[in-house]
C-alpha positions in Angstrom: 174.6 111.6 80.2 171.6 112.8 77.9 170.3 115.9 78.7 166.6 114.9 78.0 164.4 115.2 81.4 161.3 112.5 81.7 158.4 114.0 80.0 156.0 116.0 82.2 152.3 116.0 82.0 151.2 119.5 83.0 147.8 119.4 81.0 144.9 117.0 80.9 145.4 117.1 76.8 148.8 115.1 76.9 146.9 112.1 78.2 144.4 109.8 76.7 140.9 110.3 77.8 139.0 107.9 79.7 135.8 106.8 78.3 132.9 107.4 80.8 129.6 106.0 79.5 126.7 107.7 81.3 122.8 107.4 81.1 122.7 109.7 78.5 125.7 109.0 76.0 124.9 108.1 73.0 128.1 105.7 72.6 126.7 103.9 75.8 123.9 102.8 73.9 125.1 102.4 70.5 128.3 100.7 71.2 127.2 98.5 74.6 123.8 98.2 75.2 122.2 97.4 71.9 124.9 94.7 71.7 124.6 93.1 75.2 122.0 90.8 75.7 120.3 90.8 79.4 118.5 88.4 81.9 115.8 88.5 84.5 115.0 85.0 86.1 112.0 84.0 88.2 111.6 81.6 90.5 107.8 80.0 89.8 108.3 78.0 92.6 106.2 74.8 93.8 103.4 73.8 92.1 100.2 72.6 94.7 99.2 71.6 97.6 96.5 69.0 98.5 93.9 68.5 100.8 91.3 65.4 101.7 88.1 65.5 103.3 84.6 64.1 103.2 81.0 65.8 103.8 78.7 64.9 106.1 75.9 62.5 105.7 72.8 64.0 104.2 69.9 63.5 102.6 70.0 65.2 98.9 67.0 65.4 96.9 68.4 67.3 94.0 71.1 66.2 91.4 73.6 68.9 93.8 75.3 69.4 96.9 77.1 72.2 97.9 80.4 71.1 100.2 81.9 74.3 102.5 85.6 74.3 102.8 87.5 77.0 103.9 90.8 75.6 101.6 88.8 75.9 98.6 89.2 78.5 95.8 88.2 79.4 92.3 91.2 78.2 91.2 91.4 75.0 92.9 90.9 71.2 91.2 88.6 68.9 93.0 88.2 65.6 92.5 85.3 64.4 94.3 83.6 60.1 94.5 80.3 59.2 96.5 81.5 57.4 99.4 77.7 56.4 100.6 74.3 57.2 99.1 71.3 55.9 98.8 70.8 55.5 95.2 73.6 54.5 92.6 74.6 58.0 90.6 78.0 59.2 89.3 79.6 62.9 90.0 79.0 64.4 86.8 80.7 67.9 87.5 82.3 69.8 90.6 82.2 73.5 90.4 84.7 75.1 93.1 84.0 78.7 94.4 85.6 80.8 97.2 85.3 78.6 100.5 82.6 76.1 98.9 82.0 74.2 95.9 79.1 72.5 94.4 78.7 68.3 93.0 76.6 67.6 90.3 75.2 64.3 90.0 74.0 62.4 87.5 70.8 62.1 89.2 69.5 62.1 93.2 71.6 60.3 95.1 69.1 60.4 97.6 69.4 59.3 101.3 72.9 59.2 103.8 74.6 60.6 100.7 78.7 61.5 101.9 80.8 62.5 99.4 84.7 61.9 99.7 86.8 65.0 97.9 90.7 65.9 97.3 91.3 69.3 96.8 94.2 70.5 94.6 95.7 73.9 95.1 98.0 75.6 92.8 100.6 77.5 94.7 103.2 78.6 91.5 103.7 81.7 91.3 101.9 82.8 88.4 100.9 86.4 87.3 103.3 89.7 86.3 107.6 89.2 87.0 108.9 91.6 84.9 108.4 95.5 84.0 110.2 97.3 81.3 112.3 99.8 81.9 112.8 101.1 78.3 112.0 99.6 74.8 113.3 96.4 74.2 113.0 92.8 72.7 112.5 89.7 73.8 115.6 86.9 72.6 114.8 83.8 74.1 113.3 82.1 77.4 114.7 79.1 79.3 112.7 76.3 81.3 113.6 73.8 84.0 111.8 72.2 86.9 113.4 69.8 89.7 109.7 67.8 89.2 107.1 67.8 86.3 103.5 68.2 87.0 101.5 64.6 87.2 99.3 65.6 84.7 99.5 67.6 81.2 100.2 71.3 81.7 101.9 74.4 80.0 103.5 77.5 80.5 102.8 80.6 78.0 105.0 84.2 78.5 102.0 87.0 78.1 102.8 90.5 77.2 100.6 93.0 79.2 100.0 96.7 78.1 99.1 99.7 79.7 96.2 98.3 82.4 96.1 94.7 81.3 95.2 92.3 83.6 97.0 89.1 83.7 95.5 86.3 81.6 94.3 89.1 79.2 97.5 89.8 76.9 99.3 88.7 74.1 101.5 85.3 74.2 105.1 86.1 73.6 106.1 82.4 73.0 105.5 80.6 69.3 105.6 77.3 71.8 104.4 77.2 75.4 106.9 75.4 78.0 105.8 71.8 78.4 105.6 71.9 82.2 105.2 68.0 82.7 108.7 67.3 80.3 111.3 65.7 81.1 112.8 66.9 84.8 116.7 68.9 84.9 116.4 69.6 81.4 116.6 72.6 80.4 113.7 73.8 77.4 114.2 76.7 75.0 111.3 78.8 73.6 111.9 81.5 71.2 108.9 84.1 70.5 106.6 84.5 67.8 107.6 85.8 64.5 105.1 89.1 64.9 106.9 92.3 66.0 103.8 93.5 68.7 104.5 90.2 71.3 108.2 90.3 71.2 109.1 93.9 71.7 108.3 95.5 74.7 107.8 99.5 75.8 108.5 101.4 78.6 106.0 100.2 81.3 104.9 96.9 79.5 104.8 93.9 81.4 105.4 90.3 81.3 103.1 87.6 83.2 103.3 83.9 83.4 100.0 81.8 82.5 99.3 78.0 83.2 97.1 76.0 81.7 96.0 72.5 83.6 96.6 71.6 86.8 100.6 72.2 88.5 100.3 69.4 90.8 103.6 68.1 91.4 105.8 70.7 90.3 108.3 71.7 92.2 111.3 74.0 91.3 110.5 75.4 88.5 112.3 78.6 87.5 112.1 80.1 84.2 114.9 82.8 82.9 113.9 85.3 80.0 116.6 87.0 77.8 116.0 90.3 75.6 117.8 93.1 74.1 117.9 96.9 74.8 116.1 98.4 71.3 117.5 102.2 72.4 119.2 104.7 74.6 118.4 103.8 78.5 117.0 106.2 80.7 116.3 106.5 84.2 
């Protein structure tokens, strides 16, 4: 029989250490983060709802007419026809505002005027979905919706700085997202060449911005891929 006993590990240096990244490790960041790429995805959702109505018959002697309508918004598209009026004129602009909105005509449309109106509100939801939690950069970003808009409209990334408001950033995308494109199929945007839009700091933010109307969409999500730049902290 051989006299040699199994081998015995009485101290922690006969084994092989375990590596235990941490917050703080520089290998965590070096060897792992800076070469993983992450996701966040947001759901933008539907894109309007509608609603019909007509004004009351009344007499205007101007070329406008102010409508009240609690469903109305600055943000919503109305398009409003002259159902009856005393005079033939065309709509030649509708302003909406908070609860009201105002018709232009071409000229007075004078007596029993009733004007018929559709009002179109977008319900996507636009505005800030994402918040930096250290320095990175933006990669990619990926498109679908289950249902283009009916009319021409785009999505643009912004990036938002210290107490930027939405709408008033820089656009991260070279290419906005074609939001009336073909349905289930999946678009790719890659950012701008410049450094500034691209890479984000601690705190920065990322928005969404339309432009045209999102009637009709429905099920759009959007999914935005970027890259740890250095060593995460909490």
């Amino acid at each position: 029989m051989s006299d040699k006993q199994p081998r015995q590990f009485t101290d922690s240096s006969d084994m092989t250490p375990t590596v235990n990244f941490n917050n703080t490790d520089d290998k965590f960041d070096a060897k792992w983060m800076r070469s993983k790429r992450m996701i966040v995805t947001y759901d933008v959702g539907s894109g309007a709802t509608t609603h019909a109505g007509a004004s009351t018959s009344q007499t205007v002697g101007g070329t406008t007419l102010a409508i009240t309508d609690a469903s109305v918004t600055p943000a919503s598209i109305i398009t409003a026809t002259i159902a009856t009026s005393a005079n033939t004129v065309s709509v030649a602009k509708v302003t909406p505002g908070a609860g009201t909105f105002t018709v232009t005509f071409s000229a007075s449309p004078g007596a029993g005027t009733v004007v018929a109106y559709t009002i179109t509100n977008p319900i996507g939801k636009m505005g800030v979905f994402f918040i930096a939690p250290t320095d990175l950069t933006i990669i990619q970003a990926l498109l679908q919706t289950q249902t283009g808009t009916t009319g021409v409209a785009t999505a643009q990334i912004e990036k938002l700085i210290d107490t930027e408001a939405p709408g008033a950033g820089v656009d991260v995308l070279a290419t906005p997202f074609d939001l009336q494109a073909t349905v289930n199929v999946t678009q790719s945007q890659r950012p701008v060449l410049a450094t500034f839009p691209k890479n984000l700091k601690r705190k920065d933010r990322l928005a969404l911005k339309a432009t045209g109307s999102l009637s009709g969409m429905q099920g759009c999500v959007i999914v935005v891929e970027y890259q740890y730049k250095k060593q995460f902290t909490q």
